[in-house]
C-alpha positions as CSV (number, residue, x, y, z in Angstrom):
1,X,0.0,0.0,0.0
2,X,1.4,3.3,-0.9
3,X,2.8,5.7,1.8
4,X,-0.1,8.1,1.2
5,X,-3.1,5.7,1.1
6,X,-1.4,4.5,4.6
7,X,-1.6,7.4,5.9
8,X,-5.4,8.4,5.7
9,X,-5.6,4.8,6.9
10,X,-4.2,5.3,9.9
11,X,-5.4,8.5,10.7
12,X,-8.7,7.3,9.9
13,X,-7.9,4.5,12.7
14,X,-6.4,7.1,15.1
15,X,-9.2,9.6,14.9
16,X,-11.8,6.5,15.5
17,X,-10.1,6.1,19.0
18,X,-10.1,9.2,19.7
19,X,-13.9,9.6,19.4
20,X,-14.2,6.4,21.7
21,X,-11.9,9.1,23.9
22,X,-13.9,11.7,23.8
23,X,-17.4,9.6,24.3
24,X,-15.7,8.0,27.7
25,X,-15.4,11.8,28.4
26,X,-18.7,12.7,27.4
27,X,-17.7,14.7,25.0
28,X,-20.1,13.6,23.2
29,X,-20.3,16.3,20.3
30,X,-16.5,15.7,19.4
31,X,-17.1,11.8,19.5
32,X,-20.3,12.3,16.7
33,X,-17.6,14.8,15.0
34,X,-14.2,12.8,15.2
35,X,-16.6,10.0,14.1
36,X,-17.4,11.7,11.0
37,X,-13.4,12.2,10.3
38,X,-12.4,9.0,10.6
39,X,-15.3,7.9,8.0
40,X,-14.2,10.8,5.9
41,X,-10.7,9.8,6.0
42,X,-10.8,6.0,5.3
43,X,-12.7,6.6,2.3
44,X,-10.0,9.4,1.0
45,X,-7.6,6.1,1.3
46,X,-9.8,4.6,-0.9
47,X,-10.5,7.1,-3.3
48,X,-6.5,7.6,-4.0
49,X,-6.2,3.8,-4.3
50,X,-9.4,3.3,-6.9
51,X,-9.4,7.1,-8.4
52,X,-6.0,8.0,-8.0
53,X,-6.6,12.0,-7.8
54,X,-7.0,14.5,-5.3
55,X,-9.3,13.7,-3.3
56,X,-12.6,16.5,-4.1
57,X,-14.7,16.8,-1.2
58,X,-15.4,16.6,2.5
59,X,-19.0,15.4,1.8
60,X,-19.3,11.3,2.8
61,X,-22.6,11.2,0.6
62,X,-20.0,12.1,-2.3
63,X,-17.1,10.1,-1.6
64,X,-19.6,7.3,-0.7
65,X,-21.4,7.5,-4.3
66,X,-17.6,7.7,-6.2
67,X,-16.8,4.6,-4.1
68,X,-20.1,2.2,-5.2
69,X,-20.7,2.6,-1.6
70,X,-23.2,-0.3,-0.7
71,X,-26.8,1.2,0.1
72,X,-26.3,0.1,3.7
73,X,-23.2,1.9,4.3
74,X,-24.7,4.8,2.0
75,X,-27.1,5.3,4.7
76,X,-24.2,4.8,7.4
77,X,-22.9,7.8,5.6
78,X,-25.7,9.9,5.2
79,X,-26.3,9.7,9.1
80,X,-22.3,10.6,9.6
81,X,-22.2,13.5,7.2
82,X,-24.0,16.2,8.8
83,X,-21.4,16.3,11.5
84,X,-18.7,17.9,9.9
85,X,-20.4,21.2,10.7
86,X,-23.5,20.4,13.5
87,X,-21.0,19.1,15.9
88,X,-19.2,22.0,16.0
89,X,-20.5,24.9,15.0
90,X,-23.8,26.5,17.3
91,X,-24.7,28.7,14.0
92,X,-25.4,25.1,12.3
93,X,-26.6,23.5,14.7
94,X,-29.2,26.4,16.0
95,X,-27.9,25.8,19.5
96,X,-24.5,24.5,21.7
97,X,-23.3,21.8,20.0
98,X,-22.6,19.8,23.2
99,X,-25.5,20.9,24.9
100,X,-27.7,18.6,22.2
101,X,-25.8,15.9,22.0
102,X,-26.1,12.7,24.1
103,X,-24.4,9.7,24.7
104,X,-26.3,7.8,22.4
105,X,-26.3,9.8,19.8
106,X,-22.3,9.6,20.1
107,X,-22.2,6.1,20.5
108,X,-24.5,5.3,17.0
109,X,-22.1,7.2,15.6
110,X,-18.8,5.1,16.2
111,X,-20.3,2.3,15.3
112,X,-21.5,4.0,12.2
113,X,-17.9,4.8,11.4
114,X,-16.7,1.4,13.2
115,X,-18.5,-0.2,10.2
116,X,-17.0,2.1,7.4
117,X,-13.8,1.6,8.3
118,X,-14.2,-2.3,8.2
119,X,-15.5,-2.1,5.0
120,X,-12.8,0.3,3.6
121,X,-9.7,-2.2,5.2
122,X,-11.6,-4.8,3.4
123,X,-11.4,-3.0,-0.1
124,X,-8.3,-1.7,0.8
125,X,-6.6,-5.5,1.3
């Protein structure tokens, strides 16, 4: 695996943990949002394996149709996406990010990315 495509990977794989992190902290806004980068970032080690290009967007719903995403994990992505902006920003979320978010909100999340990141390793192998 090229150097590049490895390291998405692992950040991908770093930024999963540190969502666990922040959800044993109940951080739970950070969790949904570090969730969302580690999705967003194991399918940008995908893309420059199957496209080979710059990677064009931060949008999963995109990456995830350029990729033949299956439905299920199109849907996996659909639910992650939004939380590149209403995790953190209050403007977006039309109130305090971590004053909305819970626990199992958080949690659905990590699994959501758990999932994408298996299937991703999977492609990647």
């Amino acid at each position: 695996m090229r150097e590049e495509v490895s390291n998405w990977f692992k950040q991908a794989k770093k930024d999963l943990s540190a969502a666990r992190n922040s959800l044993n902290s109940g951080d739970y806004e950070w969790a949904s949002f570090q969730a969302n980068q580690s999705a967003e970032k194991a399918l940008k080690a995908l893309y420059l394996i199957e496209k080979k290009g710059i990677v064009p967007s931060h949008n999963l719903v995109s990456l995830g149709k350029m990729l033949s995403v299956p439905e299920n994990l199109m849907n996996l992505l659909k639910d992650l996406n939004p939380e590149y902006t209403l995790a953190r920003y209050p403007d977006a979320a039309n109130a305090v990010p971590f004053e909305i978010y819970t626990e199992e909100k958080a949690k659905s999340r990590i699994i959501n990315a758990e999932e994408v990141l298996r299937w991703v390793e999977k492609r990647l192998s």
